[in-house]
PyMOL Python script that loads the backbone (N, CA, C, O; Angstrom):
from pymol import cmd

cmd.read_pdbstr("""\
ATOM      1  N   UNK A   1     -11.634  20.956  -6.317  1.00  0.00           N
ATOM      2  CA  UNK A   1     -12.082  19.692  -6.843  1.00  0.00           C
ATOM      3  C   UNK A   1     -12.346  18.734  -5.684  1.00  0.00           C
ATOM      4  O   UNK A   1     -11.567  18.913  -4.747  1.00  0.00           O
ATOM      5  N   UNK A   2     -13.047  17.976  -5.544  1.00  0.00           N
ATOM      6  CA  UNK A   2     -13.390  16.809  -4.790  1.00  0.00           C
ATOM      7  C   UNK A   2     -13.214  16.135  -4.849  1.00  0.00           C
ATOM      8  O   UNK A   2     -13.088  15.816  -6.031  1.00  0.00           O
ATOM      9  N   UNK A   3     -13.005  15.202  -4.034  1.00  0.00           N
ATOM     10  CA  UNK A   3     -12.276  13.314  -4.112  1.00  0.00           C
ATOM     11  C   UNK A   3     -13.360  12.679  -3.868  1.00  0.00           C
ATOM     12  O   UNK A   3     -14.121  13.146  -3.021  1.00  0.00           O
ATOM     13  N   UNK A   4     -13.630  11.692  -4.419  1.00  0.00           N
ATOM     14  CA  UNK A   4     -14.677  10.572  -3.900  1.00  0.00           C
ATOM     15  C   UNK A   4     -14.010   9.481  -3.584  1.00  0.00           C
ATOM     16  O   UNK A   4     -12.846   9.492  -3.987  1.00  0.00           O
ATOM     17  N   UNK A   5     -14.360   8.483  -2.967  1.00  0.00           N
ATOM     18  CA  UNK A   5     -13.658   6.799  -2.711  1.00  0.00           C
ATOM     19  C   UNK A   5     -14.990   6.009  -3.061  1.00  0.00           C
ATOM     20  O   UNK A   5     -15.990   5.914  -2.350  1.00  0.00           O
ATOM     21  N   UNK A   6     -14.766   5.441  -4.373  1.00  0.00           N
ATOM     22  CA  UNK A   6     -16.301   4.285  -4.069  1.00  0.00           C
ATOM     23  C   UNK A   6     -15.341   3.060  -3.843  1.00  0.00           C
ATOM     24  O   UNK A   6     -14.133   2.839  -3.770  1.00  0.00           O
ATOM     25  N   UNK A   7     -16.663   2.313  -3.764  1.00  0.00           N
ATOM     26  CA  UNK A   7     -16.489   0.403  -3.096  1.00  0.00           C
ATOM     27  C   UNK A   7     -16.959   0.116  -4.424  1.00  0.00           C
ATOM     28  O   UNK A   7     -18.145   0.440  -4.356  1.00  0.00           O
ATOM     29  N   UNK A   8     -16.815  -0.159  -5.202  1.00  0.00           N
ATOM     30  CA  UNK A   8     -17.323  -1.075  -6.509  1.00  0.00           C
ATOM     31  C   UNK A   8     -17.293  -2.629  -6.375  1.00  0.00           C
ATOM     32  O   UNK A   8     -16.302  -3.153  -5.866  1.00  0.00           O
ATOM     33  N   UNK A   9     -18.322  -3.375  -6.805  1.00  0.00           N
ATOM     34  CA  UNK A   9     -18.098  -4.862  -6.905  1.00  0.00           C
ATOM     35  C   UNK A   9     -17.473  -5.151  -8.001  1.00  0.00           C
ATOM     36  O   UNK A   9     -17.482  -4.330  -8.918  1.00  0.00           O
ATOM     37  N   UNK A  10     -16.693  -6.579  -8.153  1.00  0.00           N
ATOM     38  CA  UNK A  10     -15.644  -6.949  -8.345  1.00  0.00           C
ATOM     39  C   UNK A  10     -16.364  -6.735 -10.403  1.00  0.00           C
ATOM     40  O   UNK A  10     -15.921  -6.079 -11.345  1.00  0.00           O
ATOM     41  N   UNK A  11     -17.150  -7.333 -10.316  1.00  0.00           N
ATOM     42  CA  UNK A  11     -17.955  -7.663 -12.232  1.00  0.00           C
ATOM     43  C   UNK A  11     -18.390  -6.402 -12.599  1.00  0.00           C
ATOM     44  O   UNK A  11     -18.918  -6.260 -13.702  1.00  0.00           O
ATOM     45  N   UNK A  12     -18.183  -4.987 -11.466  1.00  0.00           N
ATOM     46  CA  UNK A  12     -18.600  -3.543 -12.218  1.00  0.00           C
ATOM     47  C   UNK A  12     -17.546  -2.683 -12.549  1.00  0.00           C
ATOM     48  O   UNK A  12     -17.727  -1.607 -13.120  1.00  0.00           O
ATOM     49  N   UNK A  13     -15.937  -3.319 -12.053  1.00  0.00           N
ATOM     50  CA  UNK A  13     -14.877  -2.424 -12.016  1.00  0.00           C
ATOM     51  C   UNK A  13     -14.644  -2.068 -13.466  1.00  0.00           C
ATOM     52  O   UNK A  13     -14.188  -0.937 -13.630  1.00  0.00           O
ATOM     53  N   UNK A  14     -14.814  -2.639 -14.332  1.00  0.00           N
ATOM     54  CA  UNK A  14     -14.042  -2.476 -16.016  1.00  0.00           C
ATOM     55  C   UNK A  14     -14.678  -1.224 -16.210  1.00  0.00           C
ATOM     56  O   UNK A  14     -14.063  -0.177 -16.411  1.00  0.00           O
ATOM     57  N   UNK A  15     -16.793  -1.412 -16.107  1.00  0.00           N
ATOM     58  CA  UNK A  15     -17.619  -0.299 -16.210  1.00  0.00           C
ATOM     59  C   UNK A  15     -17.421   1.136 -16.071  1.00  0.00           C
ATOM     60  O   UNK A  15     -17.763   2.116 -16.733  1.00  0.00           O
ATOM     61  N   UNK A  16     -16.540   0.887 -14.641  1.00  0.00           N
ATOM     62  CA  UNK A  16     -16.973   2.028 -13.916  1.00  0.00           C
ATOM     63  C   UNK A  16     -15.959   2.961 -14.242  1.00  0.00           C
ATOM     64  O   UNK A  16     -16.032   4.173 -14.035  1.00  0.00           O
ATOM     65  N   UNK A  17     -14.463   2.011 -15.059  1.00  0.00           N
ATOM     66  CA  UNK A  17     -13.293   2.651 -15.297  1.00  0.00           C
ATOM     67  C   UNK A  17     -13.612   3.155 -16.381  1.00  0.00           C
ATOM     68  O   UNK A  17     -13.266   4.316 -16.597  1.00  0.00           O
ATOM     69  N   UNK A  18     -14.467   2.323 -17.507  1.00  0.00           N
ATOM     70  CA  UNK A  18     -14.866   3.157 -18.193  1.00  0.00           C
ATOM     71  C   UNK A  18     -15.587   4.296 -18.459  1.00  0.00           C
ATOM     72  O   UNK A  18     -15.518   5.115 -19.375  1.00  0.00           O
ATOM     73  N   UNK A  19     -16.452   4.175 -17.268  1.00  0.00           N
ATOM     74  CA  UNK A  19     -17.292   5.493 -17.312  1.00  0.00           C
ATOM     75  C   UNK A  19     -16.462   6.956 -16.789  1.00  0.00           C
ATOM     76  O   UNK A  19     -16.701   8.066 -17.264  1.00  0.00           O
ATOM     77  N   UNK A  20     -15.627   6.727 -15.904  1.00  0.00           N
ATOM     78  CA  UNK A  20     -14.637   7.652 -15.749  1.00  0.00           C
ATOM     79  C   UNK A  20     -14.215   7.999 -16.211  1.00  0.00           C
ATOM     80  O   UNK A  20     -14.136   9.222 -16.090  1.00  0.00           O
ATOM     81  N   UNK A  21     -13.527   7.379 -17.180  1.00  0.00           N
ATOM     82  CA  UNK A  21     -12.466   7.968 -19.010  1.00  0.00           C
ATOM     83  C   UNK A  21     -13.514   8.401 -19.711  1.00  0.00           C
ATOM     84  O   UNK A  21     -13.262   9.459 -20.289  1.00  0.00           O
ATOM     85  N   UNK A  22     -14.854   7.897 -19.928  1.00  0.00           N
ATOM     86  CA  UNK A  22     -15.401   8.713 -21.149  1.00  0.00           C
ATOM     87  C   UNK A  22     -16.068  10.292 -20.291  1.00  0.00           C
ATOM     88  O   UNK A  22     -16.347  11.361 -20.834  1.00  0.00           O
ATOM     89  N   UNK A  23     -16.163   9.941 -18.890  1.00  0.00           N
ATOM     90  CA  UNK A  23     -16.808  11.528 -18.224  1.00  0.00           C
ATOM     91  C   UNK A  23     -15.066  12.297 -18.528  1.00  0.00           C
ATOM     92  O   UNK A  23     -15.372  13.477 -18.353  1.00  0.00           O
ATOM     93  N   UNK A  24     -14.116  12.312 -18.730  1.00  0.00           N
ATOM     94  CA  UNK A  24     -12.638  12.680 -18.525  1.00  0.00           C
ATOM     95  C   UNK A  24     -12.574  13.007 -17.011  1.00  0.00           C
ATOM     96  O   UNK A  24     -12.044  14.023 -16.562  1.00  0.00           O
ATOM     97  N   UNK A  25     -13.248  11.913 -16.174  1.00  0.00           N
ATOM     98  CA  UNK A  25     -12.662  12.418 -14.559  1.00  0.00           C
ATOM     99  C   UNK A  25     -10.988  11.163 -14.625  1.00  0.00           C
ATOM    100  O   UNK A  25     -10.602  10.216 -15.310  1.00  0.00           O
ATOM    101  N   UNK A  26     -10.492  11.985 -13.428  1.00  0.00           N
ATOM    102  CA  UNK A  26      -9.609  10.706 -13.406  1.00  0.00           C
ATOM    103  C   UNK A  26      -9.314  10.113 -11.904  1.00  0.00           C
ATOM    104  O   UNK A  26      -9.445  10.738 -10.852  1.00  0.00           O
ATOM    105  N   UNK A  27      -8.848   8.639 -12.077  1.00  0.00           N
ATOM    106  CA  UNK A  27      -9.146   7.478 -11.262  1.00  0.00           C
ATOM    107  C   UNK A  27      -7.629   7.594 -10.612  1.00  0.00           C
ATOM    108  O   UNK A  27      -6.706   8.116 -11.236  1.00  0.00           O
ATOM    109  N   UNK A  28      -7.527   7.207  -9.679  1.00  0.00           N
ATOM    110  CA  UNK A  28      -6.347   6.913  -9.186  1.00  0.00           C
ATOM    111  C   UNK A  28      -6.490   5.084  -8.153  1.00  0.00           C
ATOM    112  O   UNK A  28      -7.601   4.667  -7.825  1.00  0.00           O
ATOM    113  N   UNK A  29      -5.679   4.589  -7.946  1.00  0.00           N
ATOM    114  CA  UNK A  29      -5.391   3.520  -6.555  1.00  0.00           C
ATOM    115  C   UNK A  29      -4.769   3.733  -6.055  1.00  0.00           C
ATOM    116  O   UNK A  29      -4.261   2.695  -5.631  1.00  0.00           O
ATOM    117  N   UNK A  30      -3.990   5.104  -5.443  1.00  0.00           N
ATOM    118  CA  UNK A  30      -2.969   5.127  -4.465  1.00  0.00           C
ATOM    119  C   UNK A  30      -4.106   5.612  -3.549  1.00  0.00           C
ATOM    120  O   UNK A  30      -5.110   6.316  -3.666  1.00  0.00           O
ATOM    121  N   UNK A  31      -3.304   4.705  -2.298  1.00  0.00           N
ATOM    122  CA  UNK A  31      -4.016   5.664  -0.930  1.00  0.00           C
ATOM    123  C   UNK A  31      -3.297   6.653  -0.289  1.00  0.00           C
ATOM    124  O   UNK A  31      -2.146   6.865   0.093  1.00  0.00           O
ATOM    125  N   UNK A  32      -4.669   7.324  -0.310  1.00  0.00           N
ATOM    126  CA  UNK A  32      -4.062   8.781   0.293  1.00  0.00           C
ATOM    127  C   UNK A  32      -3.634   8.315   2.048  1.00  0.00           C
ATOM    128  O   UNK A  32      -4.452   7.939   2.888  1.00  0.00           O
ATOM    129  N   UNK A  33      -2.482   8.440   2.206  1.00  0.00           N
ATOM    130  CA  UNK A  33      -1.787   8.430   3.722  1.00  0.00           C
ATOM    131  C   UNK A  33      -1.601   9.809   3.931  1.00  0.00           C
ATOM    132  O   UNK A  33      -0.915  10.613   3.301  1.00  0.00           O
ATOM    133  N   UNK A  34      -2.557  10.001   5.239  1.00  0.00           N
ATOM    134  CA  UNK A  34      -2.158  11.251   6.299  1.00  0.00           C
ATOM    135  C   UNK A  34      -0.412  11.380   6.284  1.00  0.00           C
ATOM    136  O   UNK A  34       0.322  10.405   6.124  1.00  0.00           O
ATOM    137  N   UNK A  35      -0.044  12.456   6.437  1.00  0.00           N
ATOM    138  CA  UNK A  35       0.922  12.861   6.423  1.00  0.00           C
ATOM    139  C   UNK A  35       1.831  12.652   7.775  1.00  0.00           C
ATOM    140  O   UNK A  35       3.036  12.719   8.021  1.00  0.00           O
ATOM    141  N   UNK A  36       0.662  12.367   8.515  1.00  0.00           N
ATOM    142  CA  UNK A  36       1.110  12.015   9.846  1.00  0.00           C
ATOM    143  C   UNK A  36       1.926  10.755  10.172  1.00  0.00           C
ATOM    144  O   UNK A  36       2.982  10.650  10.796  1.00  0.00           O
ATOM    145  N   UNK A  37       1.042   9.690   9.497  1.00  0.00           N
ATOM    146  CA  UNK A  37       1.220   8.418   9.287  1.00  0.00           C
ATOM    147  C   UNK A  37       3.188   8.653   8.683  1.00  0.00           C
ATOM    148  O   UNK A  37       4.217   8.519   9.344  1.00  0.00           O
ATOM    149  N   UNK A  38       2.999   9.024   7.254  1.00  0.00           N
ATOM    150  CA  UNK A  38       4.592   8.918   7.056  1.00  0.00           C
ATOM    151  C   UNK A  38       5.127   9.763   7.706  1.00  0.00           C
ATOM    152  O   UNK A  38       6.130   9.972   7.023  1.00  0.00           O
ATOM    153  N   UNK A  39       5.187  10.371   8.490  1.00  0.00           N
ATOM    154  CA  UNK A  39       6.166  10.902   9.434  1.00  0.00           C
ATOM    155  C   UNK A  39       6.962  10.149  10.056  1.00  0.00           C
ATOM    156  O   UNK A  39       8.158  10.175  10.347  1.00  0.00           O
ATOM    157  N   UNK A  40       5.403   8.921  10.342  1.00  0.00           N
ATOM    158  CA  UNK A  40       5.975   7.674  11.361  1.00  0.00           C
ATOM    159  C   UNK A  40       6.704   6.942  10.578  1.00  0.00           C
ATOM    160  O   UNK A  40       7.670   6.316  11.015  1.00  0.00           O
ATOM    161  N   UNK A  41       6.538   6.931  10.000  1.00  0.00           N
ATOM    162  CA  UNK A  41       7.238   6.153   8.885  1.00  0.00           C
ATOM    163  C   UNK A  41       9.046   6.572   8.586  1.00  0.00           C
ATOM    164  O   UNK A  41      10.000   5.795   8.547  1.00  0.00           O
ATOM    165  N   UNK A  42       9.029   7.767   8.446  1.00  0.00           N
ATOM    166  CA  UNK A  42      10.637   8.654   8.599  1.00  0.00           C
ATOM    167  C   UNK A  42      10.968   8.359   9.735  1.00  0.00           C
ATOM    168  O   UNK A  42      11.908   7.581   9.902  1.00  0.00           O
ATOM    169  N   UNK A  43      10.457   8.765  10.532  1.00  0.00           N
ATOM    170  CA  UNK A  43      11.507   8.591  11.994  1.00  0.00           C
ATOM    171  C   UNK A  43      11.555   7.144  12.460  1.00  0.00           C
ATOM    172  O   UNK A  43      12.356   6.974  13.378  1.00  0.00           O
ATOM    173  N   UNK A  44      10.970   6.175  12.103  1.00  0.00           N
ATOM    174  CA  UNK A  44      11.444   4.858  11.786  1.00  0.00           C
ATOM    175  C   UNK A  44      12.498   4.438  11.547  1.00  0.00           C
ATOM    176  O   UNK A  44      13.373   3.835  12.168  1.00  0.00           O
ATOM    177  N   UNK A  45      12.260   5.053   9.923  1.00  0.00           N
ATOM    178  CA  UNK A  45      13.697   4.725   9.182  1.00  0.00           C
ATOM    179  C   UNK A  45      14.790   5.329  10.129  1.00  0.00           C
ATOM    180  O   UNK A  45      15.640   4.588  10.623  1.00  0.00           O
ATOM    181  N   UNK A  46      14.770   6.564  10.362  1.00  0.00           N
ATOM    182  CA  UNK A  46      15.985   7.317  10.331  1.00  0.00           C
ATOM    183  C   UNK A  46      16.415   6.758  12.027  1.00  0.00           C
ATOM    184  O   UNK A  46      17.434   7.215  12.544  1.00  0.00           O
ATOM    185  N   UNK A  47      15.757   6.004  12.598  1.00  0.00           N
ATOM    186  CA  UNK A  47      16.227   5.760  14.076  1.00  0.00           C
ATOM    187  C   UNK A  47      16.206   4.092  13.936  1.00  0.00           C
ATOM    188  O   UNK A  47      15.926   3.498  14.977  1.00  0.00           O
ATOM    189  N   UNK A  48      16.482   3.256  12.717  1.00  0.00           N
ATOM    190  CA  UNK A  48      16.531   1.905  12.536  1.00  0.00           C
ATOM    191  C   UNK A  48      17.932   1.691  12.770  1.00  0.00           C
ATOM    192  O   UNK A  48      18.745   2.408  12.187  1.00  0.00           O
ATOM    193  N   UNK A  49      18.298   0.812  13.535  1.00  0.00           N
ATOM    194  CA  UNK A  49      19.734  -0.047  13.361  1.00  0.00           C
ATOM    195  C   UNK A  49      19.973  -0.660  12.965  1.00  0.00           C
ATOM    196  O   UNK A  49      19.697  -1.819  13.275  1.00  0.00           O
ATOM    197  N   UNK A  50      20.967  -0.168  11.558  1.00  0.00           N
ATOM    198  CA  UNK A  50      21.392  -1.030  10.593  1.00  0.00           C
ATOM    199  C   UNK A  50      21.980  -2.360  11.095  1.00  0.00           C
ATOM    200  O   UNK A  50      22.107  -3.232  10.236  1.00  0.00           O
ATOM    201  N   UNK A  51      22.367  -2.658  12.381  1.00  0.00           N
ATOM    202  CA  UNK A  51      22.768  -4.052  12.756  1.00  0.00           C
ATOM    203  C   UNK A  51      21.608  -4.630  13.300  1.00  0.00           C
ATOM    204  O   UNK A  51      21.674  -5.706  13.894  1.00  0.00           O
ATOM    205  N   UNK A  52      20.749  -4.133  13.183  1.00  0.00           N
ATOM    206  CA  UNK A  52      19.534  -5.311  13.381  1.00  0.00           C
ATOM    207  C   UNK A  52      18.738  -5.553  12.552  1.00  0.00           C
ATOM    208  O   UNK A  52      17.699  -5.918  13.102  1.00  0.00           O
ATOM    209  N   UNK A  53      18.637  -5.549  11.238  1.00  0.00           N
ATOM    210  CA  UNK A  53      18.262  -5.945   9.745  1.00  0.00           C
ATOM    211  C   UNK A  53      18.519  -6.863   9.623  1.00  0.00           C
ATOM    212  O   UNK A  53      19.571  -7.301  10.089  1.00  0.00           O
ATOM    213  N   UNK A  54      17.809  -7.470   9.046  1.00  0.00           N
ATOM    214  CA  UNK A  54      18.586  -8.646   8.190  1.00  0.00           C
ATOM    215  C   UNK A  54      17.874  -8.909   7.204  1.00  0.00           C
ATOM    216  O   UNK A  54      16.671  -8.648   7.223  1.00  0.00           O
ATOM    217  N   UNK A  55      18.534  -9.536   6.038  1.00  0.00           N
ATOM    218  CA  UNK A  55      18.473  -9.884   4.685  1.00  0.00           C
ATOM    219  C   UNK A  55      16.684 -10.207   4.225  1.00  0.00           C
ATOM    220  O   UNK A  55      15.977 -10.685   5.112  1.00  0.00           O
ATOM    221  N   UNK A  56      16.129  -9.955   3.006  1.00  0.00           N
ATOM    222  CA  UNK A  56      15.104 -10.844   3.230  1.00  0.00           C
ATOM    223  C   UNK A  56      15.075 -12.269   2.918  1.00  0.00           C
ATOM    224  O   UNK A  56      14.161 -13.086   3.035  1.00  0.00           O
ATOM    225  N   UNK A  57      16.336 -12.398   2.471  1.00  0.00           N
ATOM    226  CA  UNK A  57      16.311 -14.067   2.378  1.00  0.00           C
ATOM    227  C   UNK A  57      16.733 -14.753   4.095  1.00  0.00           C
ATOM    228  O   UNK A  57      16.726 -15.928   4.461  1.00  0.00           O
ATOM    229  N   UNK A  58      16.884 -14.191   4.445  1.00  0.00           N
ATOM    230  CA  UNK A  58      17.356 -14.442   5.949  1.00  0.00           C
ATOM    231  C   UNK A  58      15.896 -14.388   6.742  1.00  0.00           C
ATOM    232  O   UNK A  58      15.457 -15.430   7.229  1.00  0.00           O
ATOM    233  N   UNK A  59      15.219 -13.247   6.849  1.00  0.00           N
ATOM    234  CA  UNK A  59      13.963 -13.089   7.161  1.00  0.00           C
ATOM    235  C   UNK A  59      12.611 -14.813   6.565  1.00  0.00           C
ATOM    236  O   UNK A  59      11.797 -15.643   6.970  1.00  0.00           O
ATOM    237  N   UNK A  60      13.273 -14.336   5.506  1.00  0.00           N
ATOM    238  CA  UNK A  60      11.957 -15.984   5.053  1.00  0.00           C
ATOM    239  C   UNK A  60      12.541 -16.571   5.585  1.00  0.00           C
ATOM    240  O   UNK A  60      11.921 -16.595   6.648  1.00  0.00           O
ATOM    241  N   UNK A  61      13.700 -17.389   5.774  1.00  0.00           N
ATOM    242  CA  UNK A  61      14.507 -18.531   6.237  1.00  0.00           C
ATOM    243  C   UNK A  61      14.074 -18.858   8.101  1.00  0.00           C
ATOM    244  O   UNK A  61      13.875 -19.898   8.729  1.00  0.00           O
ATOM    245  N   UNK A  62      14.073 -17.100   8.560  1.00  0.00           N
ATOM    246  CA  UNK A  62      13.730 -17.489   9.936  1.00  0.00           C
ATOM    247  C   UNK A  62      11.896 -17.909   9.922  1.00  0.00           C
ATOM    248  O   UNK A  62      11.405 -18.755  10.670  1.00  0.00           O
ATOM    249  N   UNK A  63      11.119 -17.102   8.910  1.00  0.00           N
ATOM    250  CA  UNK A  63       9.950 -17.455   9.090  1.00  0.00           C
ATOM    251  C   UNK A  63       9.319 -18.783   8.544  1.00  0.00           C
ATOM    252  O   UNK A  63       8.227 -19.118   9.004  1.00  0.00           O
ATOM    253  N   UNK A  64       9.935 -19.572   7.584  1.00  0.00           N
ATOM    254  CA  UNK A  64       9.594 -20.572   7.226  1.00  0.00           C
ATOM    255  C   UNK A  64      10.028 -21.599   8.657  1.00  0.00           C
ATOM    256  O   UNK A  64       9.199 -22.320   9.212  1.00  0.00           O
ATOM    257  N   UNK A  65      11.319 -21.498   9.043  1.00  0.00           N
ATOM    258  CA  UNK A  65      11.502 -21.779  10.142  1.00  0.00           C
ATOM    259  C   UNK A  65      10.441 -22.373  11.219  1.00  0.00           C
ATOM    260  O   UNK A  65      10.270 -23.531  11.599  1.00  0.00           O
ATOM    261  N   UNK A  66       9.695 -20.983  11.623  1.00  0.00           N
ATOM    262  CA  UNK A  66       8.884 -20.511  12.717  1.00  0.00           C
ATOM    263  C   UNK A  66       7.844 -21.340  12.106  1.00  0.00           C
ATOM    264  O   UNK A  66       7.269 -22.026  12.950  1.00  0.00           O
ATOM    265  N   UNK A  67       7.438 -21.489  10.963  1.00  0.00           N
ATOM    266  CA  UNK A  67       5.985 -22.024  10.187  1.00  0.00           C
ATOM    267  C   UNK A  67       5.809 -24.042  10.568  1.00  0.00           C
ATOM    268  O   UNK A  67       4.909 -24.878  10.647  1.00  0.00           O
ATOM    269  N   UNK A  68       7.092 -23.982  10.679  1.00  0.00           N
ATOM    270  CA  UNK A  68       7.434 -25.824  10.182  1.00  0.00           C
ATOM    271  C   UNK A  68       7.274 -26.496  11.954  1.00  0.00           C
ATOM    272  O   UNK A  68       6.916 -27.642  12.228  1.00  0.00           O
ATOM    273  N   UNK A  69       7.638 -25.450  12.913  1.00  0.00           N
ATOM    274  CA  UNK A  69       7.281 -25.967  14.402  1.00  0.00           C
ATOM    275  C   UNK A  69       5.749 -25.944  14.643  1.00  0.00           C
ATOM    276  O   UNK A  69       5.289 -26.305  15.726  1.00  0.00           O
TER     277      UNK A  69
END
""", "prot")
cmd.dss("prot")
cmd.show_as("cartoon", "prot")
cmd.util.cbc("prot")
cmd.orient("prot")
């Protein structure tokens, strides 16, 4: 089977979803990520230090912060 990706404009999307359901193809919005990509993504995680996290209310607090100078 084949994948396509179209660009649709914003006033043809309802159309085009419909034309998909009545052909019975089916639509997806996830993007396909190379496998490579989440790899990077794992060894991220798995080499993150939990003492250098912080909260996301802590995170907005420093960035609203940063916004107001």
């Amino acid at each position: 089977m084949k994948k396509i990706t179209l660009d649709v404009p914003d006033d043809k999307v309802d159309f085009v979803i419909e034309l998909i359901n009545q052909l019975g193809l089916t639509s997806s919005e996830e993007p396909d990520i190379p496998e490579e990509h989440k790899e990077i993504v794992r060894e991220r995680i798995r080499s993150a230090n939990q003492d250098d996290l912080v909260s996301w209310e802590e995170a907005r607090k420093q960035l609203m912060f940063k916004s107001e100078s």
